[in-house]
N, C-alpha and C positions, 0 to 999 in steps of 0.2 A: 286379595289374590295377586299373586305376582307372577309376571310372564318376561323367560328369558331366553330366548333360542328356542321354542319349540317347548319352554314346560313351564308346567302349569300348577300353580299350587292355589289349592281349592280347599276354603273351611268349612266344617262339617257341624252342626249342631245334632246333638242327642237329645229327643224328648219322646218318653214313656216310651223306650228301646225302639226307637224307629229313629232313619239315618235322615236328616234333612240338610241342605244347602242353605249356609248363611246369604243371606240376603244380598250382601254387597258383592256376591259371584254370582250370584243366580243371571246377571247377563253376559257372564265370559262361559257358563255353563250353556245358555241360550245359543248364543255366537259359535260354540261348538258342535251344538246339535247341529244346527242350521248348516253346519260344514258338510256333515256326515250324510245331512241328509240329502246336500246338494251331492255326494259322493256317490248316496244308491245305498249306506249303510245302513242309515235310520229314515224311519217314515213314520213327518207329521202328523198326530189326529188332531183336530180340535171337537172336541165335545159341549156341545151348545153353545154357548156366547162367550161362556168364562171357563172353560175349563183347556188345556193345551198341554199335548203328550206327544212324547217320543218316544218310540217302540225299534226294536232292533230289527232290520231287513233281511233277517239270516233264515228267516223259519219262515213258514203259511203265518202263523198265529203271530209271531213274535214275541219279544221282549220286554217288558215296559221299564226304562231308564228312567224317566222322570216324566210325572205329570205335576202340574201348577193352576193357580187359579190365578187364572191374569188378572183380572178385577183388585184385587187385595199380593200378587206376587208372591202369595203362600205358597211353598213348594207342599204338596200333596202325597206323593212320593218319591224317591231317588232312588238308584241300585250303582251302589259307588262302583261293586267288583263290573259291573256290565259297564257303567260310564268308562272305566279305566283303560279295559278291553277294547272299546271303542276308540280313543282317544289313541292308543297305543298304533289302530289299524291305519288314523291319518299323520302316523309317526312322532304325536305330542307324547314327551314323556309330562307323566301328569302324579303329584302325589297330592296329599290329605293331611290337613293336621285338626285337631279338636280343641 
């Protein structure tokens, strides 16, 4: 991951057609939540012991952006086009490579 003025470049793994966060960004992916959420954009759950999600603050229900299992750092789920959008709203230009 590289960061320059405000942007972000963030690698993406493909497996069995589902989008995941490589590993060595999943804490500048973290770090960004943790922005957003300090903004009022996105709201922390954590789910039992190991489990930790960030959901979009735009709707009642929300969004789910990424959740992980802290224990092991497996991202669980990601949603790039909703991370991006996010990212965009605290003025990070942010791309994606594979």
């Amino acid at each position: 991951m590289k960061k320059e003025n405000s942007h972000l470049k963030i690698s993406l793994l493909n497996k069995a057609g589902k989008t995941y966060v490589h590993p060595d960004d999943l804490p500048s992916v973290l770090n960004l939540l943790h922005s957003a959420s300090e903004a009022g954009l996105a709201v922390k759950i954590e789910y039992f012991d190991d489990i930790l999600a960030y959901r979009t603050a735009t709707s009642v229900v929300g969004e789910t952006i990424l959740s992980v299992n802290k224990s092991t750092n497996e991202t669980l789920f990601f949603g790039p086009y909703t991370f991006k959008n996010l990212a965009h709203s605290l003025n990070i230009q942010l791309s994606y490579q594979k």
